[in-house]
N, C-alpha and C positions, 0 to 999 in steps of 0.2 A: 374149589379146584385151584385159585390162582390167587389165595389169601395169605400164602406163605410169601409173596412179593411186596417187597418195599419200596418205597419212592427214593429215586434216585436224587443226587444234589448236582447233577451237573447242571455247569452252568454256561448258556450262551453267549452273553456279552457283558462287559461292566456295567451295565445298568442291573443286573438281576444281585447286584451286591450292596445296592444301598439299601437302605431302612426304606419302610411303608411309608413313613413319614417325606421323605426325601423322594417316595417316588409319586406323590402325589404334590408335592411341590413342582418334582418336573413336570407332569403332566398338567398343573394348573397353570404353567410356565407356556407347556405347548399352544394350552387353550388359549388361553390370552393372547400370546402372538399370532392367532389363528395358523398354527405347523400342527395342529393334530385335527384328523380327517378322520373322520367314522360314517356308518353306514348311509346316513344324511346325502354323504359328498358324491357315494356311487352310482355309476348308473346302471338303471334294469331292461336287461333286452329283452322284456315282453307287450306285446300289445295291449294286452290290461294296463300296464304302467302306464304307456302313453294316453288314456282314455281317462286317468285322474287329472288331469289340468283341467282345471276350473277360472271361469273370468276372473280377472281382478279387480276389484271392486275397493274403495274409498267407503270401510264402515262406517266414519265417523259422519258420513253425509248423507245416510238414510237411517230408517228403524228396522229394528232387529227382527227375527221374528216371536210371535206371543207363546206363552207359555203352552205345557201341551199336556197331556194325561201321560203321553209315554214319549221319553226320549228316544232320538235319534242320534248314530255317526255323522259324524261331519259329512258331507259331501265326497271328500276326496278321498276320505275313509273306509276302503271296502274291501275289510280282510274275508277272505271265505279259506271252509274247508274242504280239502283238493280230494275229491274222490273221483272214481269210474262212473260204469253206468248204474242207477241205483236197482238195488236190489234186497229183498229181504234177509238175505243170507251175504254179507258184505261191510263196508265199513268207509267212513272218512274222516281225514288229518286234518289236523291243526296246525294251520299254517305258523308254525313256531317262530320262523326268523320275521316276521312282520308284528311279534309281540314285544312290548316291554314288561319287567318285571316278570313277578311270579306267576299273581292268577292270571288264568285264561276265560276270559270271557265266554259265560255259561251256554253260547249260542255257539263257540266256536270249538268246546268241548269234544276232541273226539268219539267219533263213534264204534261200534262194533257191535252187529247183531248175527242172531243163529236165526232166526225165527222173525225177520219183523220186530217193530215197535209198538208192544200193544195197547190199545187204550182201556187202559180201569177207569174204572167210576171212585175216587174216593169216597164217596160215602158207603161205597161194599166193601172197600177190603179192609183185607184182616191178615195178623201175620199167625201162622199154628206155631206152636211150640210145644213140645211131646217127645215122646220114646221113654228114655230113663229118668222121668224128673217125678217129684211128690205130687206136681199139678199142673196137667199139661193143660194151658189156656190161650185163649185169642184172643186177640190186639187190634184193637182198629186203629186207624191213623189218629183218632180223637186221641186213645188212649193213649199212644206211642207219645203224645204231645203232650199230656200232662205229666210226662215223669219227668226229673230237672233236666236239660240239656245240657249238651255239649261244644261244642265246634273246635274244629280240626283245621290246620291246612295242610294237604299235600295232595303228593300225585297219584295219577293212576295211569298205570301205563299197562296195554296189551303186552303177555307175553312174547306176541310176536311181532312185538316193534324193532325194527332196523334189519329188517331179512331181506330188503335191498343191498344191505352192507357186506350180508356173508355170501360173497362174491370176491374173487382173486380179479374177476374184472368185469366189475358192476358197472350198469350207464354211465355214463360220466353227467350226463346231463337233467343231473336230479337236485331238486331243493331242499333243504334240511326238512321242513316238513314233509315232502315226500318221504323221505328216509326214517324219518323217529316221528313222524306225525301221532304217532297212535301214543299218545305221551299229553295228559294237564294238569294241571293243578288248578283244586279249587279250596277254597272254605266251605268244609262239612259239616253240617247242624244236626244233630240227631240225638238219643238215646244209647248210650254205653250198653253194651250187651251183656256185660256183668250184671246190671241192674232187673235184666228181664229173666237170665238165668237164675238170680237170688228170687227172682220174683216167682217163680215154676217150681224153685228146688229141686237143680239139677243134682243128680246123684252123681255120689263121688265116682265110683267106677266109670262113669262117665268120660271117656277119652276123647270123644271125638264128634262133630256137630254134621249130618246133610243139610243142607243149604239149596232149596229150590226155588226156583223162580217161578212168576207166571206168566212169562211168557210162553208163544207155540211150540218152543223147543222144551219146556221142563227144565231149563238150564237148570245143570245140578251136580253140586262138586263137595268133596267132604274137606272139613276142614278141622284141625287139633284143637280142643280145647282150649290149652295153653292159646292161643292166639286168640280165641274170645275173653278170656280173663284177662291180657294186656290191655290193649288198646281199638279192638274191633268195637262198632258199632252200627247201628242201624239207622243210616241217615234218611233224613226227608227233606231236606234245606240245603242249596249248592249258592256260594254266591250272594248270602244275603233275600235271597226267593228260594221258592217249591222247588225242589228236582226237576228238570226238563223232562219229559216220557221220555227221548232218548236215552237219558241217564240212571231211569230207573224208577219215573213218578208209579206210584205214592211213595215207592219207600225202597230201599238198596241196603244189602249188605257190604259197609264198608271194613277193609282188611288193610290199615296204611303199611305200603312199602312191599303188597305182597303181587303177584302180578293180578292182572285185571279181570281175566274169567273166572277166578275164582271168586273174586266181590257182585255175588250176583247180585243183578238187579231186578226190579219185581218184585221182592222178596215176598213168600208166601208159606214156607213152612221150614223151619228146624228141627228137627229130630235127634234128639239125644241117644249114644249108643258107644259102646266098648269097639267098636273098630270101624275103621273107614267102609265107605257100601260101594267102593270102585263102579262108578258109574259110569257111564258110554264115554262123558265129556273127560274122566281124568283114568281112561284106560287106550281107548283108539286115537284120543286127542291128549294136548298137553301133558307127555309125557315126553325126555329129552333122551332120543340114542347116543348112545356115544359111542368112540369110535371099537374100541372091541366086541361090539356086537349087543352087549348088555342097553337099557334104559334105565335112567333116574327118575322115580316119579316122586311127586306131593315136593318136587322141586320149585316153592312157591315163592321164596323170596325174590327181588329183582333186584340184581347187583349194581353193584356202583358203573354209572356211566356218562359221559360229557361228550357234548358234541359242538363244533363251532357254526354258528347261524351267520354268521360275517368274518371275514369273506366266503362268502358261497355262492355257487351258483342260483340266481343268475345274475348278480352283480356284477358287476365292470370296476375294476379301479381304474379313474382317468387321468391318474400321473403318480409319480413316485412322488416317497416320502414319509412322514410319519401317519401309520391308521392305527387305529383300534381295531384290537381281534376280539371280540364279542362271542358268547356262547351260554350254554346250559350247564349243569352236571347235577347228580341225584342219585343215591343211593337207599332202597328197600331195610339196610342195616342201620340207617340213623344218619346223620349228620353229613356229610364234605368237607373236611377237616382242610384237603389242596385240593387245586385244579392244576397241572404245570400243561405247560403250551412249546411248542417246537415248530420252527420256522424253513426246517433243513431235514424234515423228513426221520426223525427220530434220532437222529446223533446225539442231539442234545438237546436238553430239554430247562425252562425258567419256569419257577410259581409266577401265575397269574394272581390277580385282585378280585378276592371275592367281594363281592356287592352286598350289602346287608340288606333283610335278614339271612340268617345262614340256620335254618330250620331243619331240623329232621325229619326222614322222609320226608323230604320238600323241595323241588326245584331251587336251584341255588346258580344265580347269575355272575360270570365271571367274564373279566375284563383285561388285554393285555395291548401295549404299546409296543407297536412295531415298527420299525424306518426302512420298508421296503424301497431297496435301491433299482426298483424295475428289472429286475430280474426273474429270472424265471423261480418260484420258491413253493416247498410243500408243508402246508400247515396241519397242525394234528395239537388235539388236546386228548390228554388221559386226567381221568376222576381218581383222588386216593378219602376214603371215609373214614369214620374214626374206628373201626374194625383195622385198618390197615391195611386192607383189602385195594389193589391197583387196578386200576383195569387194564385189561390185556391187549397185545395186537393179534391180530386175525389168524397169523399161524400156529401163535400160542393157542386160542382157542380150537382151529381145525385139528389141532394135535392133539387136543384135551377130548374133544366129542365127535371128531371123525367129520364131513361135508353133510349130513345128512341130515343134520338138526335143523329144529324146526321152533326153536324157542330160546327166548334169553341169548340174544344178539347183542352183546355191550361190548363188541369190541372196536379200538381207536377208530373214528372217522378221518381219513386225510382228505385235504382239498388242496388241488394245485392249482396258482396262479402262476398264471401263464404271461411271457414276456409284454403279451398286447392288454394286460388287465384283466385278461375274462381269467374267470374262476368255474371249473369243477371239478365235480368227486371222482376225487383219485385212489380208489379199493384197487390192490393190485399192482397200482403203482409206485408204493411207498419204498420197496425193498432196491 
C-alpha cells in the first residue's frame, strides 16, 4: 500500500553530514570523555528495578560458585515476559527493551496460543504429508532429523503486534515490549520443505499447502507454494536446543518474514491442493478490512517496521546532554537497507547506525546520538527495506485501511520526553 514512498534526505543537524567513519570517531570521542549516556545512565521507575540491587561483595576474596549441569542468570538479571492473567487462549511479550542484540533468549520467546500449549510425546509424532503428491508419507521427528539441516536467523512476529499503537491516543504509559512484545528472533534448525515435498512428489498443479497443527484449536491456514519452494521450513531446533512446547515442540512450521499464525506450530499434517481451503483461522480471523468496506486476505507478509526501546517509557533521563537513541527495525521483504530517527516530532528526519549484522528478515539493531538540551522533544524512528518500502505514520495507514483493522500495525512509534526526563508513548501526539 505504502511501497511507492521513498525515504526522505532531510537533514536535522551538521552532524548527520559527516561520513560513518567520522561519526564514529565522534561518538568514540564522546565515549572516551564519558559526554555519551545511553540506557545504562537512566533511571526505571518501577519497583522490580528497585528489587535488583544486590550486595556488593569483593569477588576476589572468596570462591566462586562450582560448576553446574544447567546455567543460570545473573542474580540481577531477571528479564521476564509481560503478560495478563494466564490463559489458554492469550499470549506474552518479550520484554524487547531489556534485550541486547538480535536473538531472544529461547525462554523469553514470545508467546501466542488458540488452544493451550500442548504436550506431545516425541517419540509419537509424525508430520502427514498428502493431497496432490506421488506419495503421500509420515515423518517422525527421527526422520525429519536425518535429512541435512538447515538454520536460519530471523523473526516471528504475531500479526497483531503493535495494536496498542493503532490509537490516535493510546496509554501513554506503555513499554516497548508492551507495544511490539509479540516480536523475536531466534536461530532456526530444521529441514527445508522443498526437501520433503521432492521427497512425497508434489504435483505440479499443486498451488497451494494446508498446514495444521496439533494443537486443541487444529490451528490451520493455507499457504502458496511458491513460499514453500523459497525458504519455508520445518523446524525442530530454536537457539542451539529443541523447540520450547510454547514454540511448537516437536516441530513448527517455519515461514521467515511472514506473520506468525500462519507458521504453525505442532505441525502435523500438509496437504497438497490446487487452491487455498479458507479455513476458520484465515476467513473470521486474520484477514485485514480496509477502509472502503472491502478485506485483504492471505495478506501474509510483515512489513517493514522499527521502533525505538530507549528512550521509552519507563526510563527517566537524569540530566541533559548527549544519549543514545537505541532501537529495532525488520522487515518480512528482506533486509533494512535505513533506519532514519527524528528528534522534533517528524519535521525532520537523520539515518541512524545500523549495528551489524544486518540480516534478512531479521531483527536489525540501530543506534543514534542525540544532545538533548532538556527540553521538552518527540522522538520517532521509521524502517526503509531494500524493496523501498518506508514505513508509514498512523494517519497514512488509518487512510489506507480505515480504524477497524486488526493486523499489520507497523506504523511510526513516537515517544515524548518530557522536560523532567520521564519518557512516554506519545500515539496521537506527534501531529
Amino acid at each position: 500500500m505504502f511501497a511507492d514512498k521513498r525515504a526522505t534526505e532531510n537533514q536535522e543537524r551538521p552532524m548527520s553530514n559527516i561520513s560513518r567513519r567520522a561519526m564514529l570517531g565522534a561518538t568514540g570521542g564522546l565515549i572516551a570523555g564519558g559526554l555519551l549516556k545511553t540506557q545504562a545512565d537512566a533511571l526505571v521507575v518501577t519497583e522490580e528495578a528497585a528489587s535488583l540491587q544486590t550486595a556488593q561483595v569483593d569477588p576476589t576474596k572468596m570462591h566462586g560458585a562450582p560448576t553446574s549441569v544447567l546455567g543460570q542468570r545473573a542474580p540481577a538479571e531477571r528479564p521476564r515476559r509481560g503478560m495478563g492473567s494466564p490463559a489458554t487462549t492469550s499470549s506474552s511479550r518479550t520484554p524487547i527493551e531489556q534485550l541486547r542484540g538480535i536473538i531472544t533468549p529461547a525462554d523469553l520467546h514470545f508467546e501466542r496460543h488458540h488452544a493451550g500449549v500442548p504436550a506431545i510425546d516425541p517419540d509419537r509424532y509424525e508430520l502427514l504429508i498428502h493431497g496432490i503428491v506421488d506419495r503421500p508419507m509420515t515423518f517422525t521427528l527421527d526422520d525429519l532429523k536425518r535429512f541435512p539441516a538447515e538454520s536460519r536467523i530471523c523473526f516471528v512476529e504475531c500479526s497483531g503486534n503493535g495494536g496498542a499503537a493503532y490509537n490516535r491516543n493510546a496509554a501513554r504509559e506503555r513499554a516497548p515490549g508492551q507495544i511490539d512484545g509479540l516480536f523475536s528472533t531466534s536461530e532456526w534448525t530444521g529441514v527445508a520443505l522443498t526437501t520433503l515435498l521432492r521427497e512425497v512428489g508434489i504435483n505440479p498443479e499443486a498451488s497451494w499447502l494446508l498446514a495444521e497443527g496439533g494443537d486443541a484449536a487444529l490451528m490451520s491456514r493455507s499457504i502458496p507454494v511458491e513460499k514453500a519452494f523459497d525458504d519455508a521450513m520445518i523446524a525442530y531446533g530454536q537457539n542451539g536446543e529443541a523447540i520450547r512446547p510454547e514454540q511448537g515442540f516437536p516441530a513448527r512450521l517455519l515461514l521467515p518474514g511472514w506473520e506468525g499464525n500462519a507458521q504453525v506450530k505442532w505441525i502435523r499434517r500438509l496437504e497438497a491442493s490446487d487452491r487455498p481451503s479458507m479455513t476458520r483461522d484465515e476467513t473470521s480471523k486474520y484477514t485485514d478490512p480496509l477502509a472502503d468496506g472491502t478485506a485483504r486476505q492471505f495478506s501474509l507478509v510483515m512489513d517493514a517496521k522499527s521502533t525505538i526501546t530507549f528512550p521509552a517509557f519507563p526510563f527517566v533521563l537524569p540530566e541533559r546532554g548527549w544519549w543514545e537513541i537505541r532501537g529495532l527495525a525488520w522487515s518480512g521483504r528482506g533486509r533494512i537497507t535505513r533506519v532514519e530517527v527524528s528528534t522534533n516530532g517528524g519535521r525532520t528526519w537523520v539515518p541512524a547506525q545500523l549495528q551489524d549484522p544486518v540480516l534478512s528478515k531479521c531483527a536489525t539493531r540501530f543506534r543514534h546520538i542525540w544532545n538533548w538540551d532538556g527540553g521538552e522533544a518527540l522522538l520517532m524512528s521509521r524502517a526503509i527495506d531494500e524493496t523501498g518500502y518506508v514505513q508509514p505514520d498512523l494517519e497514512t495507514q488509518i487512510a489506507a485501511r480505515g480504524e477497524g483493522s486488526s493486523y499489520h500495525y507497523n506504523t511510526i512509534r513516537p515517544w515524548k520526553v518530557e522536560a523532567d526526563g520521564r519518557v512516554f508513548f506519545a500515539q496521537g501526539k506527534a501531529q
